[in-house]
Backbone as a ProteinNet text record, in pm:
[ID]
protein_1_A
[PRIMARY]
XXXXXXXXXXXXXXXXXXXXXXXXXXXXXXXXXXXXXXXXXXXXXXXXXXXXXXXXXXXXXXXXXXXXXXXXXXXXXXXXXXXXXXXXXXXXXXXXXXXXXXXXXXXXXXXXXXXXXXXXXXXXXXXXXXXXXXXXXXXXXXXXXXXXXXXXXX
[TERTIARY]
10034.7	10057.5	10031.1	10120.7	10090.2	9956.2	9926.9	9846.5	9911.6	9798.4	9858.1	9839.7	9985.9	9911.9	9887.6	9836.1	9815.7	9905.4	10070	10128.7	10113	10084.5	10084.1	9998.9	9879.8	9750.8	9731.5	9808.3	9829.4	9915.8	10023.3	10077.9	10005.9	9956.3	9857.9	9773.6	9702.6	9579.5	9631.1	9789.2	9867	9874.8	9945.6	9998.1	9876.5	9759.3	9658.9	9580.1	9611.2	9597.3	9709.7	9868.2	9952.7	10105.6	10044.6	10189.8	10308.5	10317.6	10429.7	10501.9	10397.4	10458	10611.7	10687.5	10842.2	10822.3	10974.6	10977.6	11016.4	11065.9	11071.5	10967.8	10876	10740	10627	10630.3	10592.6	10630.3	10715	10816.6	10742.4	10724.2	10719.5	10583.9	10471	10312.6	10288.2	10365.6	10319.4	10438.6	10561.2	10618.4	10752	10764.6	10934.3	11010	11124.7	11237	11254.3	11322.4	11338.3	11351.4	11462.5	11511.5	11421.2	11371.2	11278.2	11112.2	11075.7	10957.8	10954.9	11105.4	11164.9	11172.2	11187.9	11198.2	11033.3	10960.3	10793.9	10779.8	10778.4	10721.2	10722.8	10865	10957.5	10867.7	10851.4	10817.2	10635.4	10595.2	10478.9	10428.9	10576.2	10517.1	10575.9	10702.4	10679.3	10609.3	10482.4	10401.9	10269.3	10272.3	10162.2	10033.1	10110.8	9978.1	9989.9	10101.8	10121.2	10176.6	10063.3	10068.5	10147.8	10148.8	10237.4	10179.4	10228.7	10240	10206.4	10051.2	10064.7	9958.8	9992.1	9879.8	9728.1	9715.1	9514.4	9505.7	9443.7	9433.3	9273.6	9280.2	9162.2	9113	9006.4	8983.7	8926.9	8844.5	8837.1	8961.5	9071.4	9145.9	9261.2	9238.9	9302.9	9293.3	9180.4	9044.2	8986.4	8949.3	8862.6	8735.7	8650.7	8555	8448.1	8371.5	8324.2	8314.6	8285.2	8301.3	8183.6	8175.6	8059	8111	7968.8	7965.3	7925.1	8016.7	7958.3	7905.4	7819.1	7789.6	7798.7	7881.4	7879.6	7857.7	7745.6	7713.6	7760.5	7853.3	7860.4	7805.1	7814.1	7743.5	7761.6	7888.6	7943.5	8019.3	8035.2	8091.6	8181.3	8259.8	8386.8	8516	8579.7	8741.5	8761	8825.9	8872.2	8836.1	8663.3	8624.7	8624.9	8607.1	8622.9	8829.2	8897	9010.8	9058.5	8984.2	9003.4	8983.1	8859.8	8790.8	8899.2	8965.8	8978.4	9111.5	9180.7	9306.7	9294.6	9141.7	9115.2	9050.5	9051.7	8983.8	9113	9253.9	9316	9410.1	9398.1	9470.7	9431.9	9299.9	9186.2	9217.4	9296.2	9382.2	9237.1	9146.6	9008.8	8905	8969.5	8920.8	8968.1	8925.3	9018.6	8979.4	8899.6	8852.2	8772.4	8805.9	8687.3	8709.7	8543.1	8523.5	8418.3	8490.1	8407.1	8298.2	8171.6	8048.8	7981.7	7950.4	7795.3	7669.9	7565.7	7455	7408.9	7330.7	7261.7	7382.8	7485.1	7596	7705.5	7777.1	7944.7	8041.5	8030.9	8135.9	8128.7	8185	8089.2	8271.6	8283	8408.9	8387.5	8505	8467.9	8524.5	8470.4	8537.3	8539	8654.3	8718.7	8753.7	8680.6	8685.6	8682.1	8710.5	8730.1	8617.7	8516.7	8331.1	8259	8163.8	8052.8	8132.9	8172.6	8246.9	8353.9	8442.6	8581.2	8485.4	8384.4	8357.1	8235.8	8184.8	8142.9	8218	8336.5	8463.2	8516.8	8512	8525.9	8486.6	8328.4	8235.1	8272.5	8236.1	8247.5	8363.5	8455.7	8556	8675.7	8636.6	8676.9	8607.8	8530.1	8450.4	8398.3	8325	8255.4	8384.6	8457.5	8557.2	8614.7	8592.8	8587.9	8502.6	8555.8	8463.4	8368	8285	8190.4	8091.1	8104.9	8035.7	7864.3	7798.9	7674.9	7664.6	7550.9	7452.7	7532.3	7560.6	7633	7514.2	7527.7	7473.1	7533.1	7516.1	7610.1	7528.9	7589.4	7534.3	7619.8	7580.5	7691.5	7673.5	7836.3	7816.7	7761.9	7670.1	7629.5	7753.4	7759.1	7849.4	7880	7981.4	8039.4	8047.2	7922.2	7919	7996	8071.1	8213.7	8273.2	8460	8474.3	8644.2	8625.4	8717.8	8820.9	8971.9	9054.9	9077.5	9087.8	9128.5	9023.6	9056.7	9017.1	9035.5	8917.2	8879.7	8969.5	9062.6	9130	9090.9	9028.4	9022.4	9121.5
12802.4	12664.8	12649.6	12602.3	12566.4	12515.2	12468.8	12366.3	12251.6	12154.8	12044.8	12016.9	11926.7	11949.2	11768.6	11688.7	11567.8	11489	11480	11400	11398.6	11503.9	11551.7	11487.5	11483.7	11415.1	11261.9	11246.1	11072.7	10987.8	11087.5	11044.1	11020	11116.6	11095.3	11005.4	10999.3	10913.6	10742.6	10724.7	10617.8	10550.5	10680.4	10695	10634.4	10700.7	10653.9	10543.3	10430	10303	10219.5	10258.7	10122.5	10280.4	10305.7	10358.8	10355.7	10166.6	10099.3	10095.1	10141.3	10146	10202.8	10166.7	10184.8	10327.9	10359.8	10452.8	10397	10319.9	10306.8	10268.1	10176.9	10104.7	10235.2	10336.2	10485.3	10571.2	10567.6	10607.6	10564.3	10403.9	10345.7	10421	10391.3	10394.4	10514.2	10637	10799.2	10839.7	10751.8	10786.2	10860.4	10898.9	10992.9	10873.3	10914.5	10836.1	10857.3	10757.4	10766.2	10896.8	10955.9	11037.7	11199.2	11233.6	11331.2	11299	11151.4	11094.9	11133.4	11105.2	11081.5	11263.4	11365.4	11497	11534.7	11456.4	11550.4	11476.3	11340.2	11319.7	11404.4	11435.6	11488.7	11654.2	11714.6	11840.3	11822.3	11669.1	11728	11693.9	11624.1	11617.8	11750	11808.9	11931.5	12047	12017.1	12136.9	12085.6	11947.5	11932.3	11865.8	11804.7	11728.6	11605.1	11549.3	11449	11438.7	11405	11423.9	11337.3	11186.3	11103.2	10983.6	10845.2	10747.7	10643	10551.5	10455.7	10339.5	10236.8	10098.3	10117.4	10060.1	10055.8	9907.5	9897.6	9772.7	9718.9	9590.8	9544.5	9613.8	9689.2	9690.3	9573.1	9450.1	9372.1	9293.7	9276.5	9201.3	9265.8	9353.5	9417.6	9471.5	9415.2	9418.2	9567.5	9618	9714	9738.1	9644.4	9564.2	9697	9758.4	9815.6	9960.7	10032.6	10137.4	10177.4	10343.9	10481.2	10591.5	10627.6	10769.2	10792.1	10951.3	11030.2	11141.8	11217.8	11367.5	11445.2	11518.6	11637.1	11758.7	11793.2	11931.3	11970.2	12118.7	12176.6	12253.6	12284.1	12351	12478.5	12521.3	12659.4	12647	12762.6	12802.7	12928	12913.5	12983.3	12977	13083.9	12992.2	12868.9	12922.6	12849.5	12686.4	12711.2	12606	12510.5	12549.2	12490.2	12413.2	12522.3	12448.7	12356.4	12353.2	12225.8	12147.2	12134.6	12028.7	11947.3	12030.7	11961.4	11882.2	11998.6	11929.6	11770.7	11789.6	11665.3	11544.8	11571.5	11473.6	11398.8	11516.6	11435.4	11321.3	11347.6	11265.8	11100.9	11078.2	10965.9	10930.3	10782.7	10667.7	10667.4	10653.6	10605	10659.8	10799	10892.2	10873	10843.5	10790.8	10915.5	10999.9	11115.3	11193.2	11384.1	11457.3	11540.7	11586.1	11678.9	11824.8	11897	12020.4	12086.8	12045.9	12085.3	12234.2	12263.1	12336.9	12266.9	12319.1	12283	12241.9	12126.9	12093.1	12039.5	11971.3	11950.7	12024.3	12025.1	12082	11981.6	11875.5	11787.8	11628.5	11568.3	11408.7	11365.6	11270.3	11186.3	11039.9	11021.7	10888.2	10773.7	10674.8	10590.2	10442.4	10403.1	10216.3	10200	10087.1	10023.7	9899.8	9822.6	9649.8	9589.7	9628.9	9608.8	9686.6	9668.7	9705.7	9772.4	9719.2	9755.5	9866.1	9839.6	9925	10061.7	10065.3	10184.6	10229.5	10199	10255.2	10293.5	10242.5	10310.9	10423	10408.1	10568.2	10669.2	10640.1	10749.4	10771.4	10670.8	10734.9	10764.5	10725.9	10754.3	10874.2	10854.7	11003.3	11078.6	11057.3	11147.9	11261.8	11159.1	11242	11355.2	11342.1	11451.4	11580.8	11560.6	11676.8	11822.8	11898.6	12033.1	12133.8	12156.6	12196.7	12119.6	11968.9	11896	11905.5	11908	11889.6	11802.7	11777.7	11626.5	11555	11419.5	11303.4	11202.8	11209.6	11091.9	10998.8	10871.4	10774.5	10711.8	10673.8	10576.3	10485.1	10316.4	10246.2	10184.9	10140.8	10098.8	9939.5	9915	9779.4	9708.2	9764.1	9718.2	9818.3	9823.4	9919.1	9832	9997.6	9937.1	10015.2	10116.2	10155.5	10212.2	10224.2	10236.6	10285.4	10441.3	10521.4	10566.4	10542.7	10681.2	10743.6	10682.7	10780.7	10893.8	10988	11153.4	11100.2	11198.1	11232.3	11337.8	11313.1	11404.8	11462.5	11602.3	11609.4	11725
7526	7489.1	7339	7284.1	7117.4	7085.7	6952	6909.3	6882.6	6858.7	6835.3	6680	6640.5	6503.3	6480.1	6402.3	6373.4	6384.4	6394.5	6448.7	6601.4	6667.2	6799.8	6892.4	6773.9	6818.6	6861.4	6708.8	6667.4	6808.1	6868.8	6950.4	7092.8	7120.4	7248.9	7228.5	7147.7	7124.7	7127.1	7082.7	7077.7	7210.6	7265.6	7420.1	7521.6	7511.1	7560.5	7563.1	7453.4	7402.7	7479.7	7461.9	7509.9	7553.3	7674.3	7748.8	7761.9	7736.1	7719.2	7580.9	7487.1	7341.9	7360.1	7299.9	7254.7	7150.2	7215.2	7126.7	6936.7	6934.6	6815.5	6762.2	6821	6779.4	6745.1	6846.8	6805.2	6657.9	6681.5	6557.9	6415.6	6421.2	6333.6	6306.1	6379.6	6381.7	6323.1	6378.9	6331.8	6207.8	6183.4	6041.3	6036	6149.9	6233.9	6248	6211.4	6294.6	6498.9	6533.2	6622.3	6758.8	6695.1	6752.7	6799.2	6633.6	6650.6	6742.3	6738	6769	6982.2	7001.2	7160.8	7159.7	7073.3	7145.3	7099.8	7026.8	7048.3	7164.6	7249.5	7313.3	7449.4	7422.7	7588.3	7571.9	7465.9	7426.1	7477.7	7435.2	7504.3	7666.7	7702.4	7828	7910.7	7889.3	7912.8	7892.3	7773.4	7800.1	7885.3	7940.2	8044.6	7953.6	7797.6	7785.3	7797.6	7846.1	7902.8	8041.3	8166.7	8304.7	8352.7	8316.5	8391.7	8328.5	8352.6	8314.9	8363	8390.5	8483.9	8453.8	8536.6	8513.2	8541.9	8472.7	8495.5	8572.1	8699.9	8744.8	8755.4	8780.1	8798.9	8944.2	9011.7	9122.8	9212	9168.5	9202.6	9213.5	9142.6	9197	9276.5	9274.8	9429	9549.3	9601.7	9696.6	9689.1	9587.8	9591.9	9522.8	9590.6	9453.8	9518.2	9584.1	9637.3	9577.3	9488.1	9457.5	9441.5	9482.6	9523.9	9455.5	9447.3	9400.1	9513	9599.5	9697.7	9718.3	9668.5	9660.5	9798.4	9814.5	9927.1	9940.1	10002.7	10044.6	10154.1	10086.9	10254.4	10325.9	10417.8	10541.4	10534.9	10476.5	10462.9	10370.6	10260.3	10155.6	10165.2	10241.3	10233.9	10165.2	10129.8	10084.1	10175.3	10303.4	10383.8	10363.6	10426.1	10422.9	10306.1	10199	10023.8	10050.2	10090.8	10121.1	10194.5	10315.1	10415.2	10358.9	10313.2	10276.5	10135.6	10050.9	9944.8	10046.7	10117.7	10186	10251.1	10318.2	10405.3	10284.4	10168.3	10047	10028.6	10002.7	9933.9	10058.3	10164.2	10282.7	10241.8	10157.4	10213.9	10076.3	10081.7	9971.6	9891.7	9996.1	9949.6	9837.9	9816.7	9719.5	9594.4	9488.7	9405.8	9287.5	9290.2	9194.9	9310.3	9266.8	9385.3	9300.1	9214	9168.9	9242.2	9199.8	9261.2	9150.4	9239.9	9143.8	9153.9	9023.5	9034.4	9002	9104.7	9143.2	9285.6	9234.2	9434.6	9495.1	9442.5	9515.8	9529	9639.4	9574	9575.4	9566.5	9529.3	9545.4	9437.4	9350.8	9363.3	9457.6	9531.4	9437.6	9419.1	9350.3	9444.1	9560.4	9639.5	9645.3	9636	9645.5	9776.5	9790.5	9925.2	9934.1	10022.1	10013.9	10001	10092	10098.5	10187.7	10230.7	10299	10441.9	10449.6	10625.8	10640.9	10486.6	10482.2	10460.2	10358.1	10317.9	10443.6	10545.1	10648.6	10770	10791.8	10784.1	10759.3	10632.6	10625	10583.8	10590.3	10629	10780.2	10847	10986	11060.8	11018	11033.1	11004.1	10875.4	10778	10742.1	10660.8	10598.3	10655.2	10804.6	10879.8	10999.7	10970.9	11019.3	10983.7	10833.3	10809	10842	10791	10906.7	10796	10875.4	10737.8	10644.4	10748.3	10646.7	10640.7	10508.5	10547.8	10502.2	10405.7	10348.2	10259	10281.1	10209.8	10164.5	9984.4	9964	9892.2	9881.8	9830.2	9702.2	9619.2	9559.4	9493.5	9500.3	9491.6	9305.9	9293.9	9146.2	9145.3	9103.8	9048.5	8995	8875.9	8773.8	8689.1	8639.6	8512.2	8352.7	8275.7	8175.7	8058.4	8093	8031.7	8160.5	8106.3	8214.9	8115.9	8043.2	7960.1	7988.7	7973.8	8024.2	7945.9	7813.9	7674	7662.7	7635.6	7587.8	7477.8	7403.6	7228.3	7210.6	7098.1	7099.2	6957.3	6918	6781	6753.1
[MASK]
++++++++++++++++++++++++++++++++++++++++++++++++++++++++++++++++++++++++++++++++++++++++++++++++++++++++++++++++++++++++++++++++++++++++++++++++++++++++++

């Protein structure tokens, strides 16, 4: 994969501010004309540093005011089992991030739920179905006091 060089940068870091920016409004901001501005962008989303394109919503106003951190330990550490498990993470709308850890955990789920009820739900419902499961602990968000998608890009 190339480097990036400072227009390259300038663009993501843009991109990551207003998605919706125009290509010409782009153009303008980093100093290219049009045309060349529309083949770096296409160039970098074909090399995968640009994944895809989408809205940031309020979770409260789209009934998912309810959000957890879930830490999971498993019971067994096998391929297999490491694979079910991610297979049976991604089925569940409710997972909205699942990272795979080192340390006392193996994996920190990030979950939206409507309230109290939806998300005991699907603990008991889901969660607890998966195979291999051992110790689940939760902890819920109060409030968010940042809340980043932009990457530092240097």
């Amino acid at each position: 994969m190339e480097t990036l060089d400072a227009i390259d940068r300038t663009i993501l870091t843009t991109l990551q501010e207003n998605g919706r920016i125009t290509n010409k409004e782009l153009s303008e901001k980093v100093g290219l004309s049009p045309p060349p501005m529309l083949e770096r962008v296409k160039k970098l989303e074909r090399q995968g540093y640009i994944k895809k394109y989408v809205a940031l919503l309020d979770a409260e106003k789209v009934g998912c005011g309810t959000m957890a951190f879930v830490s999971v330990s498993m019971a067994e550490h096998s391929a297999k089992s490491i694979e079910d498990f991610r297979q049976d993470v991604e089925r569940f709308p409710e997972v909205l991030e699942c990272y795979h850890l080192a340390g006392n955990e193996d994996y920190l789920l990030k979950v939206a739920t409507k309230n109290m009820n939806e998300y005991e739900s699907f603990i008991v419902d889901k969660l607890t179905t998966v195979k291999n499961l051992g110790k689940v602990r939760t902890a819920f968000v109060l409030s968010t006091v940042k809340h980043e998608t932009k990457l530092p890009i240097s």
